[in-house]
C-alpha positions as CSV (number, residue, x, y, z in Angstrom):
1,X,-0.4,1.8,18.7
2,X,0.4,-0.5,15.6
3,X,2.9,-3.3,16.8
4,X,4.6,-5.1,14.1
5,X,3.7,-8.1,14.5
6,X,0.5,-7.4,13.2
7,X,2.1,-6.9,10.1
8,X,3.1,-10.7,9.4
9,X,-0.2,-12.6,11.0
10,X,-3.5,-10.2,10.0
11,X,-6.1,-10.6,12.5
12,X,-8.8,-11.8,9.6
13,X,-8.2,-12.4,5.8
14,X,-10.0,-10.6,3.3
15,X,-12.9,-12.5,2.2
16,X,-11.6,-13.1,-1.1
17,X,-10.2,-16.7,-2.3
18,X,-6.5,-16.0,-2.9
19,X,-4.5,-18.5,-4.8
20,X,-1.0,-18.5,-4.4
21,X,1.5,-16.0,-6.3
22,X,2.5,-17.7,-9.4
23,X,5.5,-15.2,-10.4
24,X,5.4,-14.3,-14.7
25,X,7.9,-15.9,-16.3
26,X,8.5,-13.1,-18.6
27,X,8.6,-10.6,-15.6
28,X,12.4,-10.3,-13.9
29,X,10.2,-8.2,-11.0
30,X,8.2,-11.7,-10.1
31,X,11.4,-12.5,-8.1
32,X,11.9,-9.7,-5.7
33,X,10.4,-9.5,-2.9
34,X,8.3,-6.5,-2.2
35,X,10.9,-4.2,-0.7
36,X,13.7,-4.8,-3.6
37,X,10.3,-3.5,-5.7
38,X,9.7,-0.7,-3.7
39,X,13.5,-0.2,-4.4
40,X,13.4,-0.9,-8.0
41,X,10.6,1.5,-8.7
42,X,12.2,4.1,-6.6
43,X,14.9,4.4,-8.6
44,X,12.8,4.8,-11.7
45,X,11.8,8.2,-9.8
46,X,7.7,7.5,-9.0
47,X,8.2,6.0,-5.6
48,X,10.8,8.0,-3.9
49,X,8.5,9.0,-1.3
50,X,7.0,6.2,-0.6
51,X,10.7,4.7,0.0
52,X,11.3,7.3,2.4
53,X,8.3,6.8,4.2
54,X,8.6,3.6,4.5
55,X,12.5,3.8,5.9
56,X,11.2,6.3,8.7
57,X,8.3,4.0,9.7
58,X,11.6,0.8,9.8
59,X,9.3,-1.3,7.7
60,X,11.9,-2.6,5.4
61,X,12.4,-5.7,6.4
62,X,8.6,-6.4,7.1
63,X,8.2,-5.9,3.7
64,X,11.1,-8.4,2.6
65,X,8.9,-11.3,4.5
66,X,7.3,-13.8,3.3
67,X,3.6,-12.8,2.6
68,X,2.1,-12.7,0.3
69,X,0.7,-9.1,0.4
70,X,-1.0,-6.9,-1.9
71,X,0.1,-3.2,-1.5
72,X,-1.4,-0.3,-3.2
73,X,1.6,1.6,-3.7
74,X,1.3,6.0,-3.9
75,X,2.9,7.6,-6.2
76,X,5.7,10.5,-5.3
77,X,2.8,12.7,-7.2
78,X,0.0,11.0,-4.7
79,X,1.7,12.1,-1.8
80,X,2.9,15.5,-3.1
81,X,-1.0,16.2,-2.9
82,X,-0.9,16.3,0.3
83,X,-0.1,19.1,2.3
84,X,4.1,19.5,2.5
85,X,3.7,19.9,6.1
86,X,1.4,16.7,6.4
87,X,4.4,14.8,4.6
88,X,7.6,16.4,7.4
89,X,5.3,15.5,10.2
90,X,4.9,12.1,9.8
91,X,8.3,11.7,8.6
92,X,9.4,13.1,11.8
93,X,10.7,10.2,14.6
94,X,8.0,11.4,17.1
95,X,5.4,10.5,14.3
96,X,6.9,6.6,13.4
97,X,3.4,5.1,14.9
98,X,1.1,7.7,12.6
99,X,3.4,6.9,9.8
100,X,3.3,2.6,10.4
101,X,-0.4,3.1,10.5
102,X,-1.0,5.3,7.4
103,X,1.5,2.6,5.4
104,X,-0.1,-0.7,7.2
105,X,-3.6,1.1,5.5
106,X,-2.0,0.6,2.5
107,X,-1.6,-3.7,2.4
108,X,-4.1,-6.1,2.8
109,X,-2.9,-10.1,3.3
110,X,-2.9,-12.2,0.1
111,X,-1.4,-11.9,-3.3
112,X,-5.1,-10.5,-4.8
113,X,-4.4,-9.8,-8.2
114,X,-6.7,-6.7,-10.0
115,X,-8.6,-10.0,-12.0
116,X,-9.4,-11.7,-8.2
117,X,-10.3,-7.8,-6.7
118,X,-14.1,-7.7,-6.0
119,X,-16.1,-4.7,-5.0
120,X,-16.7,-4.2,-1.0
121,X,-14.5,-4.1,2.2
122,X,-11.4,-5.8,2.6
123,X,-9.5,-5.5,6.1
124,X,-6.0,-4.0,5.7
125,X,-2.9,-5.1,8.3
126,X,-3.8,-1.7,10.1
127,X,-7.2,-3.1,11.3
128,X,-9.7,-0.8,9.5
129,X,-11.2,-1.8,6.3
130,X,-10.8,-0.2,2.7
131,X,-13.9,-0.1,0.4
132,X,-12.8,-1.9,-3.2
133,X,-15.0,-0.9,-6.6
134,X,-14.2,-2.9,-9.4
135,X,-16.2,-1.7,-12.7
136,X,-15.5,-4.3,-15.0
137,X,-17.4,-2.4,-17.9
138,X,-14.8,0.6,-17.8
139,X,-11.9,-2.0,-16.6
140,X,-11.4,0.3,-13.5
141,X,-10.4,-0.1,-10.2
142,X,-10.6,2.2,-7.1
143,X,-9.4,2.0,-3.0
144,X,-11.8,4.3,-1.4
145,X,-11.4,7.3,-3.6
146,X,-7.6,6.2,-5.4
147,X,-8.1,5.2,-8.6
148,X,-5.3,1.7,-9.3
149,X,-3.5,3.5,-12.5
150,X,-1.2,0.2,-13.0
151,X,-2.2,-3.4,-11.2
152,X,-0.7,-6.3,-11.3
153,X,3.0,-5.8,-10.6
154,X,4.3,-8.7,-9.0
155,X,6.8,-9.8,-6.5
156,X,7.8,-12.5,-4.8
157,X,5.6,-12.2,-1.7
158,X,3.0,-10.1,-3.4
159,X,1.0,-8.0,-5.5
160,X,1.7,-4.3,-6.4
161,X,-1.4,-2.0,-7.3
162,X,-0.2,1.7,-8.1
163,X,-2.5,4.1,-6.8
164,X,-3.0,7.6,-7.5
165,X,-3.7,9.0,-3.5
166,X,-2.8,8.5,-0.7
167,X,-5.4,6.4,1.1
168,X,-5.8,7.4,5.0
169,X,-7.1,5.3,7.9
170,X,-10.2,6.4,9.4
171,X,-9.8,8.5,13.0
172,X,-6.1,9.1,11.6
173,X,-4.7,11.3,14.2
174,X,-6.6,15.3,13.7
175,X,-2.8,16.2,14.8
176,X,-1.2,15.2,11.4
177,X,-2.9,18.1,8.9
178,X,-4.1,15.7,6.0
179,X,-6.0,18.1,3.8
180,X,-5.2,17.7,0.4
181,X,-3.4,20.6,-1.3
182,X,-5.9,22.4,-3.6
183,X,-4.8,21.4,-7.5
């Protein structure tokens, strides 16, 4: 069981030097605070899921905290490669702990932009790690097997990488059907 609290003071911090957030000036989005970007994105139609997901898990005010945080945020099409089923079960209310966990494996501490990403493990809020590969030579960056198809958005208590999958915790619960739907 994922408390909350782990959500706001990480056990470790990723080995990575993180400076502090410096918001854009030419970016309106460095001032809102991750959730009012989860928000903002939503309504552009690519995050709708995530949105949802992250309303059933009661995570919305977590994310309007101070952080910072880097999340690596799924697109609607990420999770829609999932199995449907997958998806209602752990938006069900019996599944809120599954859910907290699969979003918590999604954000490491610290504003990390893609520039500051290095390749190996970094410790997520859920507890288990995530293996980072940054190949500088083809400017690409992946989280386990999700490739980051937009870094760098910022907010004002964090750092928003767009990922194409889903990323799920190791041992996550053989009762939630995560197979990926056959494209």
């Amino acid at each position: 069981m994922i408390a909350l609290s782990a959500c706001v003071q990480p056990a470790e911090t990723p080995t990575a030097t993180v400076p502090p957030v410096t918001p854009t000036p030419t970016a309106t989005i460095a001032t809102q605070n991750l959730a009012e970007l989860a928000k903002s994105a939503a309504s552009q139609g690519q995050f709708q899921t995530l949105i949802q997901a992250v309303q059933a898990a009661g995570l919305t005010e977590q994310l309007a905290k101070p952080g910072p945080y880097t999340i690596f945020a799924p697109t609607d099409a990420a999770f829609s490669a999932l199995p449907k089923t997958t998806l209602d079960q752990l938006l069900q209310p019996a599944n809120k702990q599954q859910l907290v966990k699969l979003l918590a494996y999604h954000v490491i501490p610290g504003g990390i932009t893609s520039q500051q990403l290095t390749s190996g493990q970094v410790k997520t809020i859920e507890g288990n790690f995530v293996q980072i590969t940054v190949d500088r030579a083809s400017n690409s960056i992946t989280v386990n097997n999700a490739k980051v198809t937009q870094p760098d958005i910022p907010a004002s208590n964090g750092i928003v990488h767009i990922v194409d999958q889903v990323l799920l915790p190791p041992n996550f619960p053989s009762s939630v059907k995560t197979t990926p739907t056959p494209r």
